[in-house]
N, C-alpha and C positions, 0 to 999 in steps of 0.2 A: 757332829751336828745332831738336832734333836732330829729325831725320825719325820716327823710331823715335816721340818724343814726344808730337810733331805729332797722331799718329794716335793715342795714348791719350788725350790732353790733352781732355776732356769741353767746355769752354768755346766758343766760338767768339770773338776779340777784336770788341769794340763798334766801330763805325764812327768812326774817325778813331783809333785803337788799334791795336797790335800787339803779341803776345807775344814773347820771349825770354828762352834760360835761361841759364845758368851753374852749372860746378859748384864748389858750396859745400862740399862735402866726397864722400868717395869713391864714399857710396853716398845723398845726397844733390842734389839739381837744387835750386837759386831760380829761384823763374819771374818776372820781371819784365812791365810791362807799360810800353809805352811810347803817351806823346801824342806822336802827329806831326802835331797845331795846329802856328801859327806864331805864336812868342812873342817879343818885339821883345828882350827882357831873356835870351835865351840864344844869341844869335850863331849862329841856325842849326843847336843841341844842340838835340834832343828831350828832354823832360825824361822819367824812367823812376821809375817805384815799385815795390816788391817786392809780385806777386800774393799769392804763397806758398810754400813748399816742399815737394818731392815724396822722400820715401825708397821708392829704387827697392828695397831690401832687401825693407822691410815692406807693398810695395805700397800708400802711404796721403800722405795730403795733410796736409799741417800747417801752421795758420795763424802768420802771422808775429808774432813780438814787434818785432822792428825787421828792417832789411835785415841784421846781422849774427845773429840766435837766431831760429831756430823755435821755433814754440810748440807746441802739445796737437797732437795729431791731430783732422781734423775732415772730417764725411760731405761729400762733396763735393757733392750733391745740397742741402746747408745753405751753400752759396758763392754770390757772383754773379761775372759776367766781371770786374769791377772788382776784388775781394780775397776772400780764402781767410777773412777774419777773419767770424767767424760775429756775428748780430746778437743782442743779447741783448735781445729784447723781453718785456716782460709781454703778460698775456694779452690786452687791450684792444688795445694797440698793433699784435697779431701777429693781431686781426679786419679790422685795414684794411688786410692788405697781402694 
């Protein structure tokens, strides 16, 4: 990630995890994360998933529809280290977490 990132970037990556971003457009960041497990079916690739995306314009986090379209804006505080994509729970389900 860029340095500058690093130090806004609220998350800390899970153990055995690391982030990284790329720019997806000019004033947009994809933030990737990546498993560096050992996976016998990737010749030594780390496999990578897209966290989410960051519009440095509007200051805000927006969870992914796939690796190529962001989606909605979302309070980052409603994320985990794993993905930007917010949980839609009922109310029952959102008493046991």
């Amino acid at each position: 990630m860029m340095d500058n990132f690093i130090m806004e970037f609220p998350h800390k990556a899970p153990d055995g995890y690391e982030y990284w971003t790329d720019d997806f457009k000019k004033t947009i960041k994809r933030i990737w994360i990546r498993n560096l497990g050992d996976f016998v079916y990737t010749d030594g690739i780390h496999p990578s998933s897209v966290w989410g995306f960051y519009d440095s314009r509007k200051k805000s986090y927006l969870s992914p529809i796939n690796h190529k379209k962001p989606g909605k804006p979302v309070n980052i505080k409603n994320t985990t280290p794993f993905s930007a994509m917010v949980l839609n729970l009922n109310p029952l389900m959102s008493a046991f977490l």
